[in-house]
N, C-alpha and C positions, 0 to 999 in steps of 0.2 A: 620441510627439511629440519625446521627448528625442533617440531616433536621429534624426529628417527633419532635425532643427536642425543636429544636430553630423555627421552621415556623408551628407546627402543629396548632397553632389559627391565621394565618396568610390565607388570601382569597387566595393568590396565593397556596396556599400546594399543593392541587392536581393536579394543572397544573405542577410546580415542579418536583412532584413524577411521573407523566404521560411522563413530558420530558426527565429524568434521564433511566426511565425503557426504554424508546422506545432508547435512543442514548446506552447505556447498551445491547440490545438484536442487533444492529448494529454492534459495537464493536466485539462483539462477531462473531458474521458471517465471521466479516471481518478477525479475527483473526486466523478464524479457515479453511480460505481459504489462505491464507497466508502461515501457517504451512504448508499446506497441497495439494495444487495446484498442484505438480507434482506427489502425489502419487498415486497408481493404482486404486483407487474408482475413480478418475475421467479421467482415461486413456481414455474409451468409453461411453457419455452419453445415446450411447440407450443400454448398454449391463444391463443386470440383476446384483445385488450387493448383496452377502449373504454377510449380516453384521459383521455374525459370521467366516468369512473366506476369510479376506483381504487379499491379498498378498502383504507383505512389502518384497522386492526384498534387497539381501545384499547392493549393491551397490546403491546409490541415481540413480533415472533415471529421463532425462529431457523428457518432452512430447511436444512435437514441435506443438501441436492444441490450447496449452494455451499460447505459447509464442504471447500474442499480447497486443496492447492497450486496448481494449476493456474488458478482462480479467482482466487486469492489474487496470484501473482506477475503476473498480468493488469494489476490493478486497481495493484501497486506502480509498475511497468514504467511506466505511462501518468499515474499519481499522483505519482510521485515522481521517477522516473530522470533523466527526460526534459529538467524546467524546472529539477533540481538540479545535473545532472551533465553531461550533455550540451549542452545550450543555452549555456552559461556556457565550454565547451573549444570548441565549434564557433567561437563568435562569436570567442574571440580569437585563433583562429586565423586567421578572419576578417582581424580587424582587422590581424592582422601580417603580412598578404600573401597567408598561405602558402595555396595551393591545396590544396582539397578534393576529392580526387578520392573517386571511388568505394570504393577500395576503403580508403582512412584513414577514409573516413567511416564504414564498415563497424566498422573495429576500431575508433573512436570509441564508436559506438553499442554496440560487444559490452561493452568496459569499463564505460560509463554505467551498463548496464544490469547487469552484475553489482558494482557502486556502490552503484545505488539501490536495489537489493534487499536486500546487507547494511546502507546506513543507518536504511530503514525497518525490519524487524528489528529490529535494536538498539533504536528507537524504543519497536517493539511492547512488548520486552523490558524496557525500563526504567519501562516505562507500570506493568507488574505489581510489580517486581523491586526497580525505582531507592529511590535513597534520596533525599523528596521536597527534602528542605534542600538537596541535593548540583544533583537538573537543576532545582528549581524547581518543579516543577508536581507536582498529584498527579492519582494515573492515575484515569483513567474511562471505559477501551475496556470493561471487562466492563458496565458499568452502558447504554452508551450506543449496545450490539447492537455493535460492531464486528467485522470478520470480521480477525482478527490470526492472529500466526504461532503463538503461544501457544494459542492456541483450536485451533488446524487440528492442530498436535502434540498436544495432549492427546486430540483426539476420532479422531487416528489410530489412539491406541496402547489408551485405554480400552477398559474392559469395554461389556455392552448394557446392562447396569444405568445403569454413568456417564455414559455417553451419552442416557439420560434423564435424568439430573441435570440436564447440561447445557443439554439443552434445557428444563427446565422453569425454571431459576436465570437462564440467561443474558440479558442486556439486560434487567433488571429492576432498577429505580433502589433497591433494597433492600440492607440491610446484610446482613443473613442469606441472599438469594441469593450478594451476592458471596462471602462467607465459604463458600459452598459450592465455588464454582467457581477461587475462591484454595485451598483445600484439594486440591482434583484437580488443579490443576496444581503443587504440592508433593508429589503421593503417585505422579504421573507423572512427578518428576524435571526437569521441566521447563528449570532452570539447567544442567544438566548436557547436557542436549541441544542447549541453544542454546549452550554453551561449546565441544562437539563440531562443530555448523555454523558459527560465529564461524571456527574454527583452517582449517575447509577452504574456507572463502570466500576467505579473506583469502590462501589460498595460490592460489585462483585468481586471486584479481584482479592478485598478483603475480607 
């Protein structure tokens, strides 16, 4: 409402409204693979899904087919990049005149996107790691099934043993799961690793 008000006699409007809807309908995607990533709609992608008769299982379940990067940076790319980093450089570019062409939109989009993959990261990271008085909040990706970067590293690198840990600990609103699955990403180094990908993001994005 607020753009019709203030840019609808403005050249740029539709480009605006076209950029908001498309980082909007990403957003979305992302969010709703995020929620949703280890529930039973996407246990098997060639089984058949009656829409009207999900199975939500009592207990949260992990699916060890989605625990990876490429899953993961999916769900950040369209969760995160997109409405954080992108949308907010388009528009004011937008707004200052300057033409979008193809191929700035391009290296737009390539920057956004390796943005929003190291600020979600870091996120992830501080969810386990942070000190709660310092961001505020305290973490509850392990309790609440999230598919993080923390999780996807640790079950890369673990044994077949930890990897049943994991799944057996993981997204269980229990103190003693977490304590499980805090301990495995302490005994895989965790900090360390993410301090290693931290130094070569940041040398990409500059």
């Amino acid at each position: 409402r607020l753009i019709e008000i203030y840019l609808r006699n403005e050249s740029c409007y539709v480009d605006v409204i076209a950029t908001f809807r498309d980082a909007t309908l990403k957003t979305i995607i992302g969010q709703h693979l995020d929620t949703n990533i280890f529930s039973d709609k996407y246990s098997d992608a060639h089984r058949e899904i009656d829409v009207n008769n999900i199975n939500v299982p009592e207990q949260p379940v992990i699916n060890i087919n989605m625990i990876n990067f490429g899953v993961y940076k999916n769900i950040v790319i369209h969760k995160t990049a997109y409405y954080s980093f992108f949308l907010p450089i388009v528009c004011g570019m937008l707004l200052a005149g300057i033409a979008v062409d193809n191929l700035i939109y391009k290296k737009i989009e390539d920057i956004s996107m390796l943005m929003g993959e190291y600020f979600q990261i870091h996120d992830d990271y501080l969810d386990i790691f942070g000190d709660s008085t310092k961001t505020g909040k305290v973490g509850s990706d392990i309790q609440n099934n999230k598919l993080t970067w923390p999780l996807i590293k640790t079950f890369e690198l673990c044994s077949e043993p930890d990897k049943i840990k994991i799944v057996k600990n993981y997204g269980k609103n229990n103190l003693a799961c977490v304590k499980v699955i805090d301990s495995l990403y302490e005994q895989y180094k965790i900090r360390k690793h993410y301090e290693s990908y931290e130094k070569a993001q940041k040398a990409k994005i500059l």
